[in-house]
N, C-alpha and C positions, 0 to 999 in steps of 0.2 A: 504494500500500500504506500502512494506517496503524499505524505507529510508536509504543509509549509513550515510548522512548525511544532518542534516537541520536547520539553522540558521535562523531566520526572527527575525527583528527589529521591534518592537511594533509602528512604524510611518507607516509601510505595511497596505494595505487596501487589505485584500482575500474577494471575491464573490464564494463561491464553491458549485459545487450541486452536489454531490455521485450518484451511482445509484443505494442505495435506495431509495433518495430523490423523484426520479420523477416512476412511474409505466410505466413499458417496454422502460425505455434507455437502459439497457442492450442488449434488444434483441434488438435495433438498433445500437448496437457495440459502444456505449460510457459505461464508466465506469465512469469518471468523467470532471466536464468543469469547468473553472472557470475563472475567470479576475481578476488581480493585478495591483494593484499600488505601485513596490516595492519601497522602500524609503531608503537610507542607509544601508541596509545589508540584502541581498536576498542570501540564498545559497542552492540548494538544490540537493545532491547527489543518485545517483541509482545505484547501481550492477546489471546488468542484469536485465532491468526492462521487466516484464511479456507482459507489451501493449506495444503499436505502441504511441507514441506521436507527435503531431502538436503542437507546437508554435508559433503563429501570433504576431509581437512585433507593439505598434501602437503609441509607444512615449517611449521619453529615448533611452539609449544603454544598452541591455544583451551581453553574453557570454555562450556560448555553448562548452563544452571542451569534447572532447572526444577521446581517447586514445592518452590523452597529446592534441594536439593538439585545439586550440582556437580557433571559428568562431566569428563572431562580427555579433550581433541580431539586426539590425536595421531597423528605421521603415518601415513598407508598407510589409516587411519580412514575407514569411511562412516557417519553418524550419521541416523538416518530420525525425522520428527518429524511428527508424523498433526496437521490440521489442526484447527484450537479449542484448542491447545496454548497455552497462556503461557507463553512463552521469551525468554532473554537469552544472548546467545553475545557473549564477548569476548575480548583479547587475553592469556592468564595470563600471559608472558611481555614480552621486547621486539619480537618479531616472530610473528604467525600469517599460514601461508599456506593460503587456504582456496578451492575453487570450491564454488558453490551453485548446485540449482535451488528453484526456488517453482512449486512443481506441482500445477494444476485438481483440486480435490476429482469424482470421479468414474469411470466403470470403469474407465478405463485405471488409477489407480494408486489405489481406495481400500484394495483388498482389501490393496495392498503397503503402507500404510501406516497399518491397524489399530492398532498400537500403535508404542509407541516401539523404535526399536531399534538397535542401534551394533554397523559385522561392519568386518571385516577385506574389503577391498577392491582388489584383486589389478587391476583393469583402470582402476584410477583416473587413473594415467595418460592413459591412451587421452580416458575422460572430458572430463580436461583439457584436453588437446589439441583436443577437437573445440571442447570450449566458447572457447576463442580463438579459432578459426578461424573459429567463427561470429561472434565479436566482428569482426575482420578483416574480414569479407565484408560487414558491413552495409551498407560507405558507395558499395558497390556495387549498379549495379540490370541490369544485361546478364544474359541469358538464362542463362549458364554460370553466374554465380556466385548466381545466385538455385535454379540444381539443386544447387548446392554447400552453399546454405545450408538445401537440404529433407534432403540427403544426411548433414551432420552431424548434423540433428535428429536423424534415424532412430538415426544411429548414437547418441547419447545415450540415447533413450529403449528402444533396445536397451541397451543396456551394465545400464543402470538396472532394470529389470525382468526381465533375465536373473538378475542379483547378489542379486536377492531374491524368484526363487522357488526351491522344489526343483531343479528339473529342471537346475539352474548348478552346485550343488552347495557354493554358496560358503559360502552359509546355512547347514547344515547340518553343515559343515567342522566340525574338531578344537578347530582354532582359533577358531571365529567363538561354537565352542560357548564354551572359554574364556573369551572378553571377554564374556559374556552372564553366562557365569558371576560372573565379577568384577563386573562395573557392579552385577550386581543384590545381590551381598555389601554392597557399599559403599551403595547405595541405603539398606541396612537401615541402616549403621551411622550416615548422613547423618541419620534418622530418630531415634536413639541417641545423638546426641553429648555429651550429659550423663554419659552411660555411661563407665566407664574399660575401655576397648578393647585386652585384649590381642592379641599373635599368635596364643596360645593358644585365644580366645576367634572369632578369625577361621577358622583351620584348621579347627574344628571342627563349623561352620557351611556348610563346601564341603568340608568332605573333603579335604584335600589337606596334603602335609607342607608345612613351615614352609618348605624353599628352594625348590619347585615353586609357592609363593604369594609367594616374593620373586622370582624371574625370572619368574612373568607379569607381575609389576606394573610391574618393569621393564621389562619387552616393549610393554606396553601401555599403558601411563602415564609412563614414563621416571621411577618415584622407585620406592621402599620402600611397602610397605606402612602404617607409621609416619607416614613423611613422606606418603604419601598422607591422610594423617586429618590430620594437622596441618593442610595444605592447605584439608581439608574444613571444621574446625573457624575459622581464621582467614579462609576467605570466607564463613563465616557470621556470624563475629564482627563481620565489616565494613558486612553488609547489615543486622543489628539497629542497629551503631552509627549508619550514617545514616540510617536507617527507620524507627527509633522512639526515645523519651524513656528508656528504660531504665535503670538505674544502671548502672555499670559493670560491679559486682563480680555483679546479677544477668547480664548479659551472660555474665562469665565461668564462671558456674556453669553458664548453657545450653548452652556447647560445652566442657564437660569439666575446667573448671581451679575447683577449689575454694580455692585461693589466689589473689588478687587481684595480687599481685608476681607471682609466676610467668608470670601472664595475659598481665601489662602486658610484664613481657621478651621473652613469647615473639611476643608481637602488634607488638612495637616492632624485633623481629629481622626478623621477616616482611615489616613494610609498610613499614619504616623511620622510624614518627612514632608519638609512643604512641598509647592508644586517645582518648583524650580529643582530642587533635593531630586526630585522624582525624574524630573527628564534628566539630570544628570546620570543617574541611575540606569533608564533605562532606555533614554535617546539613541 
């Protein structure tokens, strides 16, 4: 697979199985699966990646950016990303725990992976589990554990393709409606961040009162509505700082702070180094 870019900290625990590792993943449309325990610095970039990718997050917080724009990977999360996408998923925190597959463009999974999309995932568990098991099994070649290892596939690419049609009902769910609802709120406001964004201005936009959009975000993002933008605004403030030549105070006008002090306390509270500290860093 090629990488634009990939960072991992030697505290990372990867479980990975390719497919050559296993005999006929491929032709059940995985390429590869694996499980992480990222620890301190998880970063990993795609340019137009060729598969379809699933992400199931089951501990910790990731990050999912994708044309600029931030999703927040939290647990119980399946996050579906159609292939040709440009993506960078990282660590938001000190720990993300994540399993993935990288999955063949093609009929078994195009139709499920048409557009982007992030549900609530009830059998992620199960998931999990299988994808170790097949981890497990590879350094084996006896008859039994090579059924064992067609038998998890199955059940993966069952689990996977149940969760995101109709007929599973998960999709469609109260809930999975919710976080479709939210991402794609925050999507606009990701687009907006120059804008000064109130609650008021959010509620209004989805319909919903003001505590019913502070306990989904809570639900779903584990912060506030607030702190959810702030989030938005200071990992965009971090990708223009080392991405391009900007002056600062235009930096801080593009996501939202028309005061340059204010900018610099609130970017220096979040990253712990001012902004300028920060492009030094990582310019």
């Amino acid at each position: 697979m090629e990488y634009e870019e990939i960072e991992i900290s030697s505290p990372c625990i990867q479980r990975i199985v390719n497919r050559s590792d296993v005999s006929g993943m491929e032709e059940m449309g995985f390429m590869q699966l694996g499980v992480c325990n990222a620890i301190d610095i998880f970063t990993v970039s795609r340019r137009s990646s060729e598969n379809h990718m699933a992400i199931y997050t089951f501990g910790g917080l990731g990050t999912l950016t994708l044309d600029n724009c931030t999703h927040s990977l939290v647990p119980g999360s399946l996050v579906c990303v159609p292939s040709g996408t440009t993506n960078k998923i990282q660590v938001a925190e000190k720990e993300w725990h994540l399993v993935w597959a990288m999955l063949k463009p093609g009929d078994t999974w195009n139709s499920l992976f048409d557009v982007f999309n992030m549900l609530d995932f009830p059998k992620g568990e199960v998931f999990k589990t299988s994808v170790e098991n097949i981890y497990s099994a590879t350094e084996f070649t006896d008859t039994v554990m090579q059924q064992l290892l067609a038998s998890q596939l199955d059940v993966c690419r069952h689990i996977l393709t149940t969760s995101l049609t109709k007929e599973d009902g998960v999709k469609n769910s109260t809930k999975s409606n919710n976080l479709r609802r939210l991402n794609r709120l925050f999507d606009e406001v990701c687009l907006q961040l120059q804008c000064q964004w109130s609650i008021e201005d959010l509620t209004d936009r989805v319909h919903w009162s003001k505590a019913h959009l502070h306990r989904l975000c809570m639900q779903f993002y584990g912060m506030g509505p607030q702190q959810k933008i702030i989030q938005m605004r200071m990992n965009m403030a971090s990708k223009l700082l080392a991405d391009t030549d900007m002056p600062v105070q235009h930096v801080a006008e593009l996501v939202g702070y028309q005061d340059l002090a204010g900018f610099s306390a609130r970017f220096k509270k979040y990253w712990k180094v001012s902004p300028r500290q920060y492009r030094g860093q990582n310019g």
